[in-house]
C-alpha positions in Angstrom: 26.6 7.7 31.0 24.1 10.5 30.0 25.3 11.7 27.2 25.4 7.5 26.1 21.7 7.5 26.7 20.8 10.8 25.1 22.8 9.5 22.2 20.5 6.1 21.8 17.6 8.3 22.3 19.0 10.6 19.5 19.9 7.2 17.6 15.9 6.1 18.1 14.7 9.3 16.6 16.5 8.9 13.9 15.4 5.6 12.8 14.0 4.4 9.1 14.4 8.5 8.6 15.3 6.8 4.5 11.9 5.1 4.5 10.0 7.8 5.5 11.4 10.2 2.7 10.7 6.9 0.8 7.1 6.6 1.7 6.8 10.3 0.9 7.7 10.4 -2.6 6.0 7.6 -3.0 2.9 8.2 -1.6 3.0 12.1 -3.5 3.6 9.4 -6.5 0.1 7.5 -5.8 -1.8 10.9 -4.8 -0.8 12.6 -7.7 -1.9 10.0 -10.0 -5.2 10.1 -8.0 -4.5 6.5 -7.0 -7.2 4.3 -5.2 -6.7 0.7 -6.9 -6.8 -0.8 -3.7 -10.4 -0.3 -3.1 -11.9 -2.3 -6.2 -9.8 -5.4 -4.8 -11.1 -5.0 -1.5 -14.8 -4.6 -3.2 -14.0 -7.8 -5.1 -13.0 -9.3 -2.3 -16.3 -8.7 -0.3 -18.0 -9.6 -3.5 -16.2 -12.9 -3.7 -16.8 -13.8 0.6 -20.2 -12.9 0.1 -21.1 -15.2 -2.8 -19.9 -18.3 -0.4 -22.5 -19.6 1.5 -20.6 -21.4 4.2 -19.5 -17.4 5.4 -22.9 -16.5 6.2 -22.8 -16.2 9.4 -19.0 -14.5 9.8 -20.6 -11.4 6.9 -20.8 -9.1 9.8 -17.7 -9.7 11.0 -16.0 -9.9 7.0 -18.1 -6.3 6.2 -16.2 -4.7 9.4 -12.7 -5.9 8.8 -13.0 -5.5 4.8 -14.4 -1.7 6.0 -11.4 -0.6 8.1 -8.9 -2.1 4.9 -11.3 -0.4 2.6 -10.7 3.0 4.4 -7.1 2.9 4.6 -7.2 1.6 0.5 -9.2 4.3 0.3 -6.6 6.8 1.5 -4.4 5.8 -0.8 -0.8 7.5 -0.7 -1.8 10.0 2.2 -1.7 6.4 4.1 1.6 5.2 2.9 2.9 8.9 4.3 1.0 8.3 7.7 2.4 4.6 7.6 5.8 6.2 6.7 5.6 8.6 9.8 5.0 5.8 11.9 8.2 4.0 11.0 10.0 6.3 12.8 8.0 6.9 16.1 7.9 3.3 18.1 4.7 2.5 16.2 6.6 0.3 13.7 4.6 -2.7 13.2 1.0 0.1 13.1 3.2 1.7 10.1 4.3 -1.1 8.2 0.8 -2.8 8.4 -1.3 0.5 7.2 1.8 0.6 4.5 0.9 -3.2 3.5 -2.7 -2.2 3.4 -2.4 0.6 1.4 0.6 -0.8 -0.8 -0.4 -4.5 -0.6 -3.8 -4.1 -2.3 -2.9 -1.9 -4.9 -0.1 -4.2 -5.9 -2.6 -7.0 -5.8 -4.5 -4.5 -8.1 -1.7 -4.1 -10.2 -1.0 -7.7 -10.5 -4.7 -7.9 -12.1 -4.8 -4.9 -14.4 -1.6 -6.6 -16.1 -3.3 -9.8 -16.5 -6.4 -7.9 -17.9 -4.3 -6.2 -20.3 -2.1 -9.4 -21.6 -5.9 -11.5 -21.5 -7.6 -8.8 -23.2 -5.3 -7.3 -25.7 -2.8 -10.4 -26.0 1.0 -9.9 -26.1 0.8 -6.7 -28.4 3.6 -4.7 -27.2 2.5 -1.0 -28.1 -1.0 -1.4 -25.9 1.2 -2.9 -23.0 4.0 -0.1 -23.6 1.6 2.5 -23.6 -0.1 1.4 -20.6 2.8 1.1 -18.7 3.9 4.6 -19.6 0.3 5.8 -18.6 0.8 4.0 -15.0 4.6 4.7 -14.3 3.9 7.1 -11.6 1.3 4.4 -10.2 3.9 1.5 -10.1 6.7 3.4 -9.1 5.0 4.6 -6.2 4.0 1.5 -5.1 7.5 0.1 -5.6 9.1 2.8 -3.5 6.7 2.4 -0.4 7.0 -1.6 -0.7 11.1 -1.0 -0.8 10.9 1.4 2.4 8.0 -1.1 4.6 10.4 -3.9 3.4 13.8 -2.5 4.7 11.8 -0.4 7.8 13.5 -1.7 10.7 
């Protein structure tokens, strides 16, 4: 009956060990391509809460919540790793939502550098091929760690 338990402890150990090396490569993917994209959305976002009116009297409350994202944006890929880490101790949902943070906003981001690009240089296919070959590190970074948060169980 031990050796039962020590094997599910073993077995618990183990666990989302794939997206951890998953979070690694990609978060070496957004830290070597000295990736940060997160933290202009999160700035827009403030800038955005802040011009409504109606908010006014939640802006303490905004700045402080938009502060703690804006750090972990901030962090960039060495958060992905730390969120990766987490995956497998039993701080799961702590490491898949500093992986969101971290991954979430910067897909967000990429989501709006592609529309600045097709709204500002129209459908020409060499500026978009060469700015995807600039930014394949980026993207496949944030790929990988949104594949490992997505199948972390």
């Amino acid at each position: 009956m031990k050796a039962t338990g020590r094997n599910i402890e073993r077995g618990r150990e183990m666990r989302n060990q794939t997206q951890f090396a998953l979070c690694i490569i990609g978060g070496l993917l957004l830290l070597g391509t000295s990736y940060a994209g997160g933290v202009s959305t999160i700035v827009l976002i403030h800038s955005f809460l802040h011009s409504l009116a109606a908010l006014a009297p939640f802006y303490l409350l905004i700045d402080i919540v938009l502060f703690f994202l804006w750090i972990i944006a901030w962090l960039g890929g060495l958060a992905v790793i730390i969120g990766g880490y987490l995956l497998t101790t039993s701080h799961i949902r702590l490491g898949k939502f500093i992986i969101a943070v971290a991954a979430g906003f910067g897909l967000i981001s990429l989501v709006l550098v592609i529309l600045w690009v097709l709204l500002t240089y129209g459908w020409g296919g060499l500026v978009i091929l060469g700015w995807l070959l600039m930014h394949t590190s980026w993207a496949l970074g944030l790929i990988l760690t949104i594949l490992a948060r997505s199948t972390a169980h």
